[in-house]
N, C-alpha and C positions, 0 to 999 in steps of 0.2 A: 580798521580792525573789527572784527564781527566781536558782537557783544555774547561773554557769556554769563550764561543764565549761571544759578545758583546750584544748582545740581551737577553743573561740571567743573564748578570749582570747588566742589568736596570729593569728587574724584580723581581730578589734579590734585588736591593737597592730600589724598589719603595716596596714592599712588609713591608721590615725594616722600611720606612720609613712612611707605615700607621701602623706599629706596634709600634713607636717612638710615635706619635701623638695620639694615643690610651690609652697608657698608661700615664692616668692621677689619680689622687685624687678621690676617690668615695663623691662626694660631692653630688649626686641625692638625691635631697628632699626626695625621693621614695623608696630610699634605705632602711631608719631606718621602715618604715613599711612592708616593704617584712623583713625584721630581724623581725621585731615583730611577723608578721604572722607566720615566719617558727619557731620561738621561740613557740608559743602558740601550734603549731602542736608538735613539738617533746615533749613534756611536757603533752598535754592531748591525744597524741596517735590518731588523728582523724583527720577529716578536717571539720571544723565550716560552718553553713551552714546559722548562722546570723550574724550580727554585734555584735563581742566580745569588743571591745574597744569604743565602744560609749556610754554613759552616759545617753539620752537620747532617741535613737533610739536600744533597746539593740534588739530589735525582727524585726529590718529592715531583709527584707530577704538578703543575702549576696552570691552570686555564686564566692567563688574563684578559677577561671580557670587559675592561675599563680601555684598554689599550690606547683609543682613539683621543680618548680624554685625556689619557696620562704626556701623550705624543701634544697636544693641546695647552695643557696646564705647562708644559718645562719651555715651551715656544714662547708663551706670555712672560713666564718668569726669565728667562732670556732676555726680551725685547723690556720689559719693565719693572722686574724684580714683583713683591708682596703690594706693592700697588694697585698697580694692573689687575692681577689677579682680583684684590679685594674690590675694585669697582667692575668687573668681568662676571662676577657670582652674585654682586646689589643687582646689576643688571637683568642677568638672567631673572633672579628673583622678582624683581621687578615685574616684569615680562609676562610672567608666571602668572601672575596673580591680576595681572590686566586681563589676559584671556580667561579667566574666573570670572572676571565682570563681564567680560564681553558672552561667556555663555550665559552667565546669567538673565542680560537683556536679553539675548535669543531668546527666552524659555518665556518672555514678558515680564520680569520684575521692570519695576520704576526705579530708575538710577541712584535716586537718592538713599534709598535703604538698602540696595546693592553695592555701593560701595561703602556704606559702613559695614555691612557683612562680612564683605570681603576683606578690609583692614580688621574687622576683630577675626575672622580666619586667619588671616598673616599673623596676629599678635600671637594666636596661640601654637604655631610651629617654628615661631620665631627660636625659640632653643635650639632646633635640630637644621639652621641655616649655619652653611660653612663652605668654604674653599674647597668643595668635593664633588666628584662623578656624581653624586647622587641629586644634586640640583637640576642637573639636565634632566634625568627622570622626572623630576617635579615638573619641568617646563615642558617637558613631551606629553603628559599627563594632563596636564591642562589642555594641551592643540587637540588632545585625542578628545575628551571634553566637550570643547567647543565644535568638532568637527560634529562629533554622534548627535550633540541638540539642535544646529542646523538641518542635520540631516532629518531629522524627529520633526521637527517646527515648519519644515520647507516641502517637505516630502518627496526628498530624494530618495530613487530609488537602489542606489548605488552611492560607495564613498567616493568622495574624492582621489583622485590620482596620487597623491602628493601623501596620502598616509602612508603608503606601500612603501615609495622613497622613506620618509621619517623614519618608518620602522626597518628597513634595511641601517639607516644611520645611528638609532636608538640601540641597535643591537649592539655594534659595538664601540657605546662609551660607558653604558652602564648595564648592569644586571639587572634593572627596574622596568625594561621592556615588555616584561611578564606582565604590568599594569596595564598597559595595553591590548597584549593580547586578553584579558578579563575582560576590559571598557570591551571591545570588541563581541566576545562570546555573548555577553550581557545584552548588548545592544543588538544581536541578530536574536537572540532567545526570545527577548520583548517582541523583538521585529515577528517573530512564526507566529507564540503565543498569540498576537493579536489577527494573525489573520485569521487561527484556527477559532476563536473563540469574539469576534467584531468586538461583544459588548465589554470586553476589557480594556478597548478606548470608544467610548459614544464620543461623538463628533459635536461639536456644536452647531448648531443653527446657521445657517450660512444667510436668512435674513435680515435686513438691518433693523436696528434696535427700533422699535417704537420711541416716537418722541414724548417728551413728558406730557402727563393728562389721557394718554392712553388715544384711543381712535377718534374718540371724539374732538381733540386739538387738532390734529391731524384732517379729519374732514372740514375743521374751522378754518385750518390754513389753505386747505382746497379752494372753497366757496371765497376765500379774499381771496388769493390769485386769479379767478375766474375773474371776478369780480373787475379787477385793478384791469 
């Protein structure tokens, strides 16, 4: 078993312990209508394009851009009832917030204060975590994330394949896909700005660092290798 060092067993247990905090009760008011929605689709085959459950607004027009999710959430609760579910959204949630550390070492923090970051960022949206479409947005937001600082840190000159898909997928389980398309504009805007303007990223030094004591250590280490 490879030994771990101390810095990835505070990211394991902060990881566990927004999976811990995660996993709650699906009590979202919001829940039993996404069940009803994905109930209504799998049963009439289609996706409703007015309001089916209203009594008096039945010809309201209706755009369900959850659909995918809702079609998702009534499968789980199906196969496993409020369980499933609640360990489906820790997960996700989970997940979420691993690709937050994972951009973050992209960018070069040191892991150990990257992941207490990132568990006190989880502590503080921990309120607004629940059995809902809107999670997936958090998880897609994060890959969007970790893709653009790759891409910043790497210097690719083009994204990955596999956003395009994402956001073909993103579009319909939630209405949060708009956070990407932002991460995106954002991240081409920096991208122009910098070519048209260099000095709003100066480049670091591509020599390597002087060793300690400055040149003079340095030609003392010369003169003993000659030496030896």
């Amino acid at each position: 078993m490879p030994r771990l060092r101390l810095s990835g067993v505070v990211v394991l247990c902060c990881l566990f312990t927004i999976f811990t905090l995660a996993v709650k009760p699906a009590t979202d008011p919001d829940l039993w209508w996404h069940l009803a929605s994905g109930r209504y689709m799998s049963l009439t085959h289609g996706i409703p394009h007015h309001d089916v459950f209203s009594l008096t607004a039945t010809h309201h027009v209706w755009i369900m851009h959850e659909w995918l999710t809702e079609l998702l959430l009534y499968a789980g609760w199906t196969v496993g009832g409020a369980h499933l579910l609640s360990l489906a959204s820790a997960t996700v949630i989970s997940l979420t917030f691993l690709l937050v550390f994972l951009a973050a070492r992209e960018r070069g923090a040191p892991p150990l204060p990257s992941a207490v970051l990132v568990l006190l960022g989880a502590l503080a949206s921990a309120p607004t975590w629940g059995t809902r479409p809107q999670m997936l947005s958090l998880l897609f937001t994060a890959a969007f994330g970790l893709a653009i600082a790759r891409m910043v840190m790497r210097g690719q000159t083009a994204p990955p394949w596999w956003m395009a898909a994402a956001m073909l997928l993103w579009v319909n389980v939630h209405g949060g896909f708009i956070f990407g398309l932002a991460l995106l504009v954002l991240a081409s805007s920096a991208h122009l700005l910098q070519d048209r303007w260099p000095w709003l990223s100066p480049r670091l030094d591509e020599r390597p660092p002087e060793p300690r004591g400055g040149p003079k250590v340095r030609a003392g280490r010369s003169a003993a290798v000659m030496a030896a």
